[in-house]
Short mmCIF file of the C-alpha atoms (twelve columns), coordinates in Angstrom:
data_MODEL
# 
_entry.id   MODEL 
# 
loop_
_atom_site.group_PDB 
_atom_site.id 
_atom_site.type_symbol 
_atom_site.label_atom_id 
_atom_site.label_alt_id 
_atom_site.label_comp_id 
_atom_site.label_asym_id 
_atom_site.label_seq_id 
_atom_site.Cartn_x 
_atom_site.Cartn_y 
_atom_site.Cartn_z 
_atom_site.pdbx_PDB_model_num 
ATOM 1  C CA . UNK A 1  172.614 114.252 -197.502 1 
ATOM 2  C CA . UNK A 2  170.791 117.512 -197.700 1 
ATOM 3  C CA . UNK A 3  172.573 118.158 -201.120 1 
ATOM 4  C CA . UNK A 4  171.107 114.526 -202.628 1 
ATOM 5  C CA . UNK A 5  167.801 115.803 -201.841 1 
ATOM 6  C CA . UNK A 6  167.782 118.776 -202.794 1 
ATOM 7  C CA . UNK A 7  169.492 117.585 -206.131 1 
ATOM 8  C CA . UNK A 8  166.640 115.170 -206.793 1 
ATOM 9  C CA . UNK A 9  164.056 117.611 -205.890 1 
ATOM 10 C CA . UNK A 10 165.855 120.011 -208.679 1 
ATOM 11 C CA . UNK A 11 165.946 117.078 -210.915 1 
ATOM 12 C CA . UNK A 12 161.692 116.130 -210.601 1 
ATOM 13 C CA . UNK A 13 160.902 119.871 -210.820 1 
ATOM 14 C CA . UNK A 14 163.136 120.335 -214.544 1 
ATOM 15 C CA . UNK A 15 162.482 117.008 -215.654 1 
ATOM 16 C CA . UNK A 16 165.707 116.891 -217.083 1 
ATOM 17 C CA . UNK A 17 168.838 116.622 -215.072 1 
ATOM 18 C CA . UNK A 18 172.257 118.077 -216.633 1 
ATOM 19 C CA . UNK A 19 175.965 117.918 -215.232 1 
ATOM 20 C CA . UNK A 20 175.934 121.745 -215.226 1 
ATOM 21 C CA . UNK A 21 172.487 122.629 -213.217 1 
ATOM 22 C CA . UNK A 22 173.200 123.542 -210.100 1 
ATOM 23 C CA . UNK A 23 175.947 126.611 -210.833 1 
ATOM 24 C CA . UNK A 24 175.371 129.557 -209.785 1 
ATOM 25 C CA . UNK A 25 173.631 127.997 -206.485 1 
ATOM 26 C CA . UNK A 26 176.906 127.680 -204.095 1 
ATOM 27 C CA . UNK A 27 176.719 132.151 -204.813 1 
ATOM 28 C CA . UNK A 28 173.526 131.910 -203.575 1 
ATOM 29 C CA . UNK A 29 173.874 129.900 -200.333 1 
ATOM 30 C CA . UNK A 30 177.211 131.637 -199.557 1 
ATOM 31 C CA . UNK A 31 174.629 135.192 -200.205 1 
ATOM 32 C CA . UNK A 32 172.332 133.745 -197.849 1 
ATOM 33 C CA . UNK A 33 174.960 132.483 -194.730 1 
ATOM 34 C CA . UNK A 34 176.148 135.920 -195.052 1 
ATOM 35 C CA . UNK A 35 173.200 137.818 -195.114 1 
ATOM 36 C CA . UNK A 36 172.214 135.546 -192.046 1 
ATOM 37 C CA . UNK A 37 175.040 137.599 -189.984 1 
ATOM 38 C CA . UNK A 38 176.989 134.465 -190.006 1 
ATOM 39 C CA . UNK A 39 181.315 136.047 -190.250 1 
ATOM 40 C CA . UNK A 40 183.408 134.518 -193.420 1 
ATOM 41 C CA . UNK A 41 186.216 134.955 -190.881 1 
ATOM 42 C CA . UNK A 42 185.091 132.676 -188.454 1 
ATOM 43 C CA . UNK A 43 182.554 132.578 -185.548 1 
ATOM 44 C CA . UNK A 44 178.994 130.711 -184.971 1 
ATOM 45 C CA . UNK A 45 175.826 130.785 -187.524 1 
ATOM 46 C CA . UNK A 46 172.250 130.407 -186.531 1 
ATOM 47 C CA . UNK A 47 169.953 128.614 -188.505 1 
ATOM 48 C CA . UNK A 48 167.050 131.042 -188.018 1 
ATOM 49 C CA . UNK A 49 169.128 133.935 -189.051 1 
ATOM 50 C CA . UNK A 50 170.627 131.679 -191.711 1 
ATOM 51 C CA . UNK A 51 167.109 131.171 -193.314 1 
ATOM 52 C CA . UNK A 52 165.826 134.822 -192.897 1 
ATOM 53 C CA . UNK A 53 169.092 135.621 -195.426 1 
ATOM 54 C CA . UNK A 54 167.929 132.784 -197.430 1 
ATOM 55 C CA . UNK A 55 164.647 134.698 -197.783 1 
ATOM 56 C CA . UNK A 56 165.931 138.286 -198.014 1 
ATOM 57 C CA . UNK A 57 168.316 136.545 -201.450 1 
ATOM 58 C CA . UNK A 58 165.387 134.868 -202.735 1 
ATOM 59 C CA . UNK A 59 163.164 138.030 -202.525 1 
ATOM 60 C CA . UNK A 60 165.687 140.121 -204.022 1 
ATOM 61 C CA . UNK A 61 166.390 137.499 -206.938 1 
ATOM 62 C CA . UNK A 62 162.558 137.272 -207.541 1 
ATOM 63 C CA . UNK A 63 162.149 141.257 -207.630 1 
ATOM 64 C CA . UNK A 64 165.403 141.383 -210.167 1 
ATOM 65 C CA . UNK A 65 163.837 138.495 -212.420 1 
ATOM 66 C CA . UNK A 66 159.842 140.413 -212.101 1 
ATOM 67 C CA . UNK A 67 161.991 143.468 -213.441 1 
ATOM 68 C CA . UNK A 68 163.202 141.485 -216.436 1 
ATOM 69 C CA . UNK A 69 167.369 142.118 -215.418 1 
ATOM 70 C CA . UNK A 70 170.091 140.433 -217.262 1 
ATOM 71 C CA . UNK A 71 171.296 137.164 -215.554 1 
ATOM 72 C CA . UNK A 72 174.774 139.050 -215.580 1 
ATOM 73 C CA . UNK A 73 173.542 142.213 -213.695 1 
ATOM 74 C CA . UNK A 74 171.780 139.794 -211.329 1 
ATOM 75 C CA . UNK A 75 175.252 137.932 -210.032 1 
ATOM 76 C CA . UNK A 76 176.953 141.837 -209.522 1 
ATOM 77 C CA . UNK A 77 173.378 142.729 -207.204 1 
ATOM 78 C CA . UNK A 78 174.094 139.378 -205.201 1 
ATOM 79 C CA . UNK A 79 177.941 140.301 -205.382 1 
ATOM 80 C CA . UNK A 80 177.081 143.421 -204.020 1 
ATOM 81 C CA . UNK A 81 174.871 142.241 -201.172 1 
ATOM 82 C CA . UNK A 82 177.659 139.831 -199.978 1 
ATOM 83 C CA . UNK A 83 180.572 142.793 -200.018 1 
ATOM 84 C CA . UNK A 84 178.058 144.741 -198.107 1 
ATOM 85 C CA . UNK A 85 176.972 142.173 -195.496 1 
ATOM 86 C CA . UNK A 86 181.160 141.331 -194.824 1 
ATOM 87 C CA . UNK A 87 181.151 144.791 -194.454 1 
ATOM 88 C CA . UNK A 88 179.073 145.443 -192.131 1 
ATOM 89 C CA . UNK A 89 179.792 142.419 -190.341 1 
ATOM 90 C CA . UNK A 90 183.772 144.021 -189.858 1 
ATOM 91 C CA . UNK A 91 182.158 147.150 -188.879 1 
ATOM 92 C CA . UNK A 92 180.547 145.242 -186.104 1 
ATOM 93 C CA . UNK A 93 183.502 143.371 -185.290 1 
ATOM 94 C CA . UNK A 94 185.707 146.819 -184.855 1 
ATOM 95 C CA . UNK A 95 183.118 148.131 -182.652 1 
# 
């Protein structure tokens, strides 16, 4: 439901709507649940936490666009963020 909405709130904002708009986006969410402290390998998520890494992506994707980086280099920052956060989510497992 959540999806639909936010898909039709994409759609008003461009004005346009086409097949391939949204990729790119299911990086970003996974970016943010991680960031959030919520474990790829299982476990609970909090919402609060949840949006906080939603914030923390979104900052860091508006600082990389303000600093004119490629679209390419962008997706290898978020990659990076996400290997980091798994990692130090094990970290805190193993301890």
């Amino acid at each position: 439901l959540l999806c639909g909405v936010a898909s039709i709130i994409e759609a008003a904002r461009l004005a346009t709507i086409q097949p391939a708009g949204g990729n790119g986006y299911e990086l970003l969410a996974i970016g943010a649940v991680v960031i959030g402290g919520t474990s790829l390998f299982g476990g609970e998520g909090n919402v609060v936490a949840t949006l906080i890494g939603a914030i923390i992506e979104t900052t860091i994707r508006n600082g990389l666009n303000i600093l004119g980086v490629n679209a390419f280099w962008q997706y290898v920052v978020n990659g990076g963020v996400i290997i980091a956060a798994v990692a130090v989510d094990q970290l805190k497992r193993r301890l």
